[in-house]
N, C-alpha and C positions, 0 to 999 in steps of 0.2 A: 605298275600294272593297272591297267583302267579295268574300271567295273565290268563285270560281266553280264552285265544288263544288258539288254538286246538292242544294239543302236540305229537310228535311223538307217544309217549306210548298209547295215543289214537286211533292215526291209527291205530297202532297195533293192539289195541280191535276189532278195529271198521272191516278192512281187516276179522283178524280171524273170527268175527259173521259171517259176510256172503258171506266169501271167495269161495264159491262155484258159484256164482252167480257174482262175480268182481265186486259186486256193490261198489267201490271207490265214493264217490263224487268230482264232478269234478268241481276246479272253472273257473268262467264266461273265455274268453279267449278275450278281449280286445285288440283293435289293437289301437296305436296313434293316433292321426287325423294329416293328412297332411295339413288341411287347417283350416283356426280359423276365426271368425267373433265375432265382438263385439256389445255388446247391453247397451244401456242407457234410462232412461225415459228422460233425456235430452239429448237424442242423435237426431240423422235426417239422414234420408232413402235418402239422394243425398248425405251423407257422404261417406266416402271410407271403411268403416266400421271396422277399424284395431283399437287399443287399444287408440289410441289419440284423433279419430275421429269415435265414434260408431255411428252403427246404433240403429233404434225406433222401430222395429218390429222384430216379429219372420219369417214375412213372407219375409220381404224383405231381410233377411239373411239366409233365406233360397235360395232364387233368387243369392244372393249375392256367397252364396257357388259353386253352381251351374257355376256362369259365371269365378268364379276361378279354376277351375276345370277343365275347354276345355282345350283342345280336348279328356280329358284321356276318358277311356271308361269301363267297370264293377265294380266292388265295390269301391268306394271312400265313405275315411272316415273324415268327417268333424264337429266341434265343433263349439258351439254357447257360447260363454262366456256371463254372463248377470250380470251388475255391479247392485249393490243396486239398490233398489225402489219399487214401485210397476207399475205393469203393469195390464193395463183392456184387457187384449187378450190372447185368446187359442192359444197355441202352438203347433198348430196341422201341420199334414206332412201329406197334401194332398197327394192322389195317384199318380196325375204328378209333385211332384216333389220328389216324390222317385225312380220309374219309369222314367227318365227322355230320350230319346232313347235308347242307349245300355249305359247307366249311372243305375247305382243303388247308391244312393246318402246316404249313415249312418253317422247319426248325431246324436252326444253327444250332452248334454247342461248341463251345470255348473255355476250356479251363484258365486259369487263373492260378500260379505257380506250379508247382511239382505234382499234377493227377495222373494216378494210378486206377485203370481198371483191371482188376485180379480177375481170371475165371477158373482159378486154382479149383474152387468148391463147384462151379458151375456147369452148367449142358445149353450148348449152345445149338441151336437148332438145325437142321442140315439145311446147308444154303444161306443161311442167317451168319450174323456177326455179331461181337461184341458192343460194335456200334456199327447199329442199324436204322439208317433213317430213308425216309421213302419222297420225302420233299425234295423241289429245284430251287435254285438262286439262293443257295446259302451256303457256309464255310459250317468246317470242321478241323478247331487249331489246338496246337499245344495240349496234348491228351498223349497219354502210354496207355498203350495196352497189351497186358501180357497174358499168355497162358488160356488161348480161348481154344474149345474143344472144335471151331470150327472159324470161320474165317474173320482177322481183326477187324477190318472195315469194311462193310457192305453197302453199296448203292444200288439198286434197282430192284423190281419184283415184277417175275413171269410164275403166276400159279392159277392152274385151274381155270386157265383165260383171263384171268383178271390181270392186267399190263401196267405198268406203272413205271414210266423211263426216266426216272430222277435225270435234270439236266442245269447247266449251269453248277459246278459243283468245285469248288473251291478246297484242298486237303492240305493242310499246311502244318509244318511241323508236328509231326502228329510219331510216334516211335510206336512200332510193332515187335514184338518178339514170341516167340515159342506157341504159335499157331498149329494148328493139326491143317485149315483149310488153306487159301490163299491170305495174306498178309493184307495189303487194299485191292479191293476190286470192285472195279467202276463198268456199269451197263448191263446188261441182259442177252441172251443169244438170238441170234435172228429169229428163230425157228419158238414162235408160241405155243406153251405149253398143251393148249388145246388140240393140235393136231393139222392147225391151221395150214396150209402150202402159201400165205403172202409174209412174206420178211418181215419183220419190224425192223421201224425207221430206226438208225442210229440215232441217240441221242446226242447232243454237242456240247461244248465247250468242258470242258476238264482242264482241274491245272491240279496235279499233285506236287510239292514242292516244301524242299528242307525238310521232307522227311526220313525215319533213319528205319529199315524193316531189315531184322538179320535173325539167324537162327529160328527161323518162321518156316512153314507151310512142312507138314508132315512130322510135326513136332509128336513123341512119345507114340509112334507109326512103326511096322515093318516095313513100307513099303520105305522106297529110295527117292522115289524120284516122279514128284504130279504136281501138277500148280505153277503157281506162279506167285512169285511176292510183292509186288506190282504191278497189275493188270488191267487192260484197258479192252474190256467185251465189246465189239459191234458200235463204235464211239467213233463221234467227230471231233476236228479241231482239239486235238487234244496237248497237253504241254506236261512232260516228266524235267524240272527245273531241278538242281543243287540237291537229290535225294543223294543218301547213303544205304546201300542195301548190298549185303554181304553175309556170306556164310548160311544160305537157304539152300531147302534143296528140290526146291521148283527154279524155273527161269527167274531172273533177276526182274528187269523190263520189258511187259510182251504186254505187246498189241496182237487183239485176234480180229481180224476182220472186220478192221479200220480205216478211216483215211484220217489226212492233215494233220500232222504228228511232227513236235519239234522235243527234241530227247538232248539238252543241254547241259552240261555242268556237272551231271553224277558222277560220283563213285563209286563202282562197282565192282568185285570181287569174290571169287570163290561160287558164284553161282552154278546153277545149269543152264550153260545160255545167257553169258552175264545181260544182251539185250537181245530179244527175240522181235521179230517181225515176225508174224504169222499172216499171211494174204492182208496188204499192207499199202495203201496207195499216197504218197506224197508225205516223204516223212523226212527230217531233217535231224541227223544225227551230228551233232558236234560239241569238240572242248570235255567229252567223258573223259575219265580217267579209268583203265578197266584193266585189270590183272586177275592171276590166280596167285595163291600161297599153297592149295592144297590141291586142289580140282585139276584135272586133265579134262577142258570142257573150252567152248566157241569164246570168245570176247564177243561177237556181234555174229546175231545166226538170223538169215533170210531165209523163210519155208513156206509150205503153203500142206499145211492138211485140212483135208474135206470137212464141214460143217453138217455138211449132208448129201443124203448118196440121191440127189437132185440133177439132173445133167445141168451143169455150171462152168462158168469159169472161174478160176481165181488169181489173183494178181498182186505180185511184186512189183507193184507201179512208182518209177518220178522218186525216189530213194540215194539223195545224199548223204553221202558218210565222211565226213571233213574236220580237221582239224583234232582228233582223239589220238592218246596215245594208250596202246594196244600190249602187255606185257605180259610174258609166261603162260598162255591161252593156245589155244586153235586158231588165234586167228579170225579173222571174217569170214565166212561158210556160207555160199549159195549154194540149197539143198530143195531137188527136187519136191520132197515131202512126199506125203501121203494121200491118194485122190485115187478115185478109181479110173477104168479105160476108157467110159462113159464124160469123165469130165477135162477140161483144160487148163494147163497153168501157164501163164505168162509172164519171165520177167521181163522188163521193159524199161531202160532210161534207169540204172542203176550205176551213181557214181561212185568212186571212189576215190578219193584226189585228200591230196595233204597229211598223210595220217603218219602216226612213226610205231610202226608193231614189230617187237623185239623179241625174243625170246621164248623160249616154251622150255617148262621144267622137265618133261621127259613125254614119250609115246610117240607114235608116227603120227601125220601129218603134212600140213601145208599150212603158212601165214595169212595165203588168201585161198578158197576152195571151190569149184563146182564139182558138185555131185548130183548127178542125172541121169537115168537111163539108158541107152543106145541100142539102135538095132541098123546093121548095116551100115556102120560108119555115118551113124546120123542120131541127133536124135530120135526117142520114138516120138509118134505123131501125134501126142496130145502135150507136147513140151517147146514149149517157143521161146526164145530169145532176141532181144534188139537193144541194142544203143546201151551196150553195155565198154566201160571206161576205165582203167585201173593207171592214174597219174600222181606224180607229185608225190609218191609214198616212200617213208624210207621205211624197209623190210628187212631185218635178218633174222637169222635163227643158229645156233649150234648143229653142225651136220649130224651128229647124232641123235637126233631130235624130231629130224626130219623122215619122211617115208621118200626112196628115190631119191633124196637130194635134192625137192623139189620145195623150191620156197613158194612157187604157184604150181598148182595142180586144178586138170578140166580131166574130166572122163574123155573128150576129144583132144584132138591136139592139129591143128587150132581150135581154139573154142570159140564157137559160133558167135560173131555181131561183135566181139569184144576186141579193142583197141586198149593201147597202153604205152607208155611212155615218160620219159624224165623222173622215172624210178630211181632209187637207189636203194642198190644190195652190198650184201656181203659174201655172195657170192652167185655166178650164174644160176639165174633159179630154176633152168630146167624147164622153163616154158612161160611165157609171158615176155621175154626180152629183146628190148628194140634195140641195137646194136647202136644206132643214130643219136639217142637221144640220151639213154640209160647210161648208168655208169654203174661200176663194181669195186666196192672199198674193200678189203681183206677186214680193214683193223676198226669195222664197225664194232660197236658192240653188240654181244651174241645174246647177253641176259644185265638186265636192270633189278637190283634190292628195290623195286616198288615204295617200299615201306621209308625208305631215306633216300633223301636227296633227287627225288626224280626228275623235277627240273634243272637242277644244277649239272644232272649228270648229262642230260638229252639237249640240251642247251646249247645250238650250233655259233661256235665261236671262230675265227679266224686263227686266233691266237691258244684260247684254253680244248677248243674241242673241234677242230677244222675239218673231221672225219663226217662230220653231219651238215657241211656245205657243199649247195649244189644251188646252183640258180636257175629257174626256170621262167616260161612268160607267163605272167598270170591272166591268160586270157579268159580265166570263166569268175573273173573280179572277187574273188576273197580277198572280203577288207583288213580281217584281222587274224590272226594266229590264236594255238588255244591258251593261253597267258592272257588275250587278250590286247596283244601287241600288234601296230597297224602291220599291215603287209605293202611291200611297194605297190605302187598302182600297174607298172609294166611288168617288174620283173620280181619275182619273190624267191623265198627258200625255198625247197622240198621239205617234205615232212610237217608235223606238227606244229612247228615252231620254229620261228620267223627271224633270219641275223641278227641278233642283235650284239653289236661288240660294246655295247656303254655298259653291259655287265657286268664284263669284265678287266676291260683294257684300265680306262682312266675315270678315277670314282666321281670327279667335277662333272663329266657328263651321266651320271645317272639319276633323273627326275622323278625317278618311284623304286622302292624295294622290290624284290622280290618275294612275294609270299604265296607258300604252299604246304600241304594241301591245301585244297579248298573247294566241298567243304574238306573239314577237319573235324578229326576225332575227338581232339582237346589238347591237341598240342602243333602249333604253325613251326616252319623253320623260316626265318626270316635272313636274305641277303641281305643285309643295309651296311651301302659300304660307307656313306658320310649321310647320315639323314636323324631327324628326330621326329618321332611319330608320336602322336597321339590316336589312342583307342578309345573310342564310344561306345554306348550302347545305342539301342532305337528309339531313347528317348533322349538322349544329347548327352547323357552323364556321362563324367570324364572315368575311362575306367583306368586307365594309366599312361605312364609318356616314359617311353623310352629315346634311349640314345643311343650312337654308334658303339661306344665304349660298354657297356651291357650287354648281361646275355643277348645271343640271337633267337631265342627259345620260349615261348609263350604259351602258357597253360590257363585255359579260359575256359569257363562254367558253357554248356550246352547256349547254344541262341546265336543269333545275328549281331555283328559290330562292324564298326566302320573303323579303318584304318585310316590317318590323316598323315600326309607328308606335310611338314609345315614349314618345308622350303618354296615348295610350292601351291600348296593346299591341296594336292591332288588325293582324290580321296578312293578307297576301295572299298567295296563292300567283299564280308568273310562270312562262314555260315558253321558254328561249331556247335557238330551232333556230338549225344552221346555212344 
């Protein structure tokens, strides 16, 4: 299974969809830090604060940056290193000390083994986060933070007219839990606090990635259900890469009134809304993994509610959803939202092509959904639809499961603009079905254990699983399936996942294992039917070597390691949260 790194031939896709528009995603643009200060829970703030002799606080290294930095004067860029422990303090960047005269002062902060920030004891301010920093072009890595009375990571500030659109921002392994606020949340709202009617610009480039945020937002609350556990306000070019976020009880990944969004590799579960679009223009969703275990809620929800009672439009624009498998959920749900009569919503060029969405553990429903207004057998008139596509999917559900027996549901029937084709169900679904193209398997499966075995199970075989082949022409060129396995160039599978019979049939043709999840909680299941692996970590060390005759079963410390076939040296990269 090749990396899941974004390949050339990707771009290529990605360029050509919406080459009209140059929407490229662009990543974050980080600059080094010229200056570094060091933190220890057994450090001390009259220390010199360099790696032999750290400081005990965020704040006095902040100070500490600051007085290494005269006389220079506009953007300096400075790093706070924070060795193991736990720490009982926000690490917050006050406004004068980012603003510091003609200094503007951006600061990274990077732990260094196992840092814990508690805010068990603490009050976290409203709007504010545990880690709050107000600087662009800098990372924020390998840090936990748990227990903050308002939101774990914070980027941006709208107060009192004063604007500050932190941009370039880099979030990388970074673990949240038991939040009251949002878990990360990256940008500001359009709308300035001052009372202002001109938008603030989106800020750009965001990469949040291998991070793990679960049991966050509305932590030790009555309420049910606000927020969001990674969140992207009013942001361009944005990238959610190999998080883990599960068991919150705001939306999983919501973009609010964004564009340029690629939503790759996560793991997602048990959320509200495991991935939310909210007024959302060119966004690329694929290779998630996204189930429920407990939740009766959307796998993937397209909406649009008003930011402001402004006459506006809003827009579900240029919205790929490819290559994800979809289990025990609602399903993908295009939902009129929330707007008033005065404003417009549009979706427009929303695909849907290659997905495999199975199963739902109980309530009514639909697999794929619109939900919209009508009046007189039409929409009403401030609700538009075009060049909407539902192909290449395999769909089933347990009819008990379903509302009407319908595995696609439109409040019209036909639903406006929308075309579909070389689906596969498990049974007529009641609306959506091309007679030509479509086909109807009885003995799909109706529900997948998420938890074991997911690719082994959904794995379309000739031989082990022939129920989940169908070949179609791949006329909109996806290169690859969400394993990461090419796709033919004319003709491909349906669904998520791409024929592959070296599997299973005969073990001499299989030139890489199969490893999944990924990422991983802390334990992979590995197919290897004749292969010896070796695992690294990010700095080459050898972490073990397995062989065929061995468990198939890998339990590994939190972090990133490379999986080596040393048949062929093909190598994988794996991402193991806690």
């Amino acid at each position: 299974m090749p990396s899941r790194i974004i390949t050339a031939l990707f771009f290529t896709y990605l360029i050509n969809a919406i080459d009209a528009q140059n929407a490229v995603i662009q990543d974050p643009q980080l600059i080094s830090p010229s200056y570094r200060v060091y933190l220890s829970p057994d450090g001390n703030d009259l220390n010199t604060g360099d790696s032999l002799f750290p400081l005990a606080t965020f704040s006095a290294a902040l100070d500490k940056l600051d007085f290494l930095s005269q006389p220079v004067t506009g953007n300096i860029y400075g790093e706070v290193v924070v060795y193991s422990g736990n720490y009982s303090e926000i690490f917050k960047q006050p406004l004068n000390k980012y603003q510091i005269g003609s200094k503007l002062m951006n600061v990274s902060l990077r732990g260094k083994g196992n840092v814990v920030l508690d805010g068990t004891t603490l009050t976290v301010s409203p709007g504010n986060g545990m880690i709050y920093l107000l600087g662009s072009n800098i990372h924020v890595k390998n840090i936990s933070v748990n227990y903050s009375s308002d939101n774990g990571v914070r980027f941006g500030y709208n107060y009192n007219g004063t604007v500050i659109n932190s941009h370039d921002i880099w979030i990388d392994s970074v673990n949240v839990t038991q939040t009251t606020g949002h878990g990360i949340i990256v940008g500001i709202s359009p709308l300035n606090t001052n009372g202002s009617s001109t938008l603030i610009p989106r800020a750009k480039r965001f990469k949040i990635s291998n991070c793990h945020v679960h049991n966050a937002v509305n932590n030790n609350t009555s309420q049910t259900q606000w927020g969001s556990s990674v969140k992207f306000l009013n942001t361009s070019h944005n990238q959610a890469l190999n998080n883990h976020v599960h068991d919150n009880s705001g939306e999983g990944i919501d973009f609010d009134f964004c564009d340029t969004a690629e939503i790759r590799g996560n793991l997602l579960h048990d959320n509200f809304a495991n991935i939310y679009l909210d007024k959302m223009q060119y966004a690329f969703i694929h290779k998630n993994l996204i189930y429920n275990e407990t939740k009766v809620v959307s796998g993937i929800l397209l909406g649009l509610e008003a930011y402001t009672a402004f006459v506006t439009n809003h827009y579900i624009k240029d919205i790929y959803i490819q290559n994800n498998i979809i289990l025990n959920t609602l399903g993908i749900n295009i939902w009129q939202g929330i707007y008033s009569a005065l404003q417009n919503g549009y979706f427009q060029n929303i695909q849907i092509r290659n997905n495999t969405i199975i199963g739902k553990q109980f309530g009514n429903g639909s697999q794929i959904s619109f939900s919209y207004n009508t009046f007189l057998g039409q929409p009403v008139s401030n609700v538009f639809f075009s060049n909407l596509s539902i192909d290449r999917n395999i769909i089933s559900a347990h009819l008990d499961s379903l509302n009407n027996a319908r595995l696609i549901s439109a409040a019209l029937d036909p639903q406006p603009s929308l075309t579909f084709g070389d689906n596969l169900f498990n049974m007529n679904p009641g609306f959506g079905y091309n007679a030509a193209s479509d086909g109807i398997v009885s003995a799909l499966l109706v529900s997948v254990d998420p938890i074991s075995d997911v690719l082994w199970q959904l794995t379309p075989n000739t031989t082990y699983n022939p129920n989940f082949v169908k070949n179609a022409l791949n006329t909109v060129s996806i290169t690859d399936d969400y394993a990461g396995i090419s796709r033919g160039i004319l003709n491909t599978n349906i669904g998520a996942l791409e024929l592959n019979e070296s599997l299973f049939i005969n073990e001499s043709k299989e030139d890489f294992p199969l490893i999944y999840p990924n990422p991983s909680s802390g334990f992979l299941n590995i197919h290897c039917m004749d292969c010896q692996l070796l695992i690294k970590d990010l700095n080459g060390r050898l972490i073990g070597l397995y062989n065929k005759s061995q468990l198939k079963e890998l339990n590994l410390n939190p972090g990133v390691y490379y999986i080596i076939n040393t048949a062929d040296n093909k190598t994988e990269k794996i991402i193991v949260v806690q």
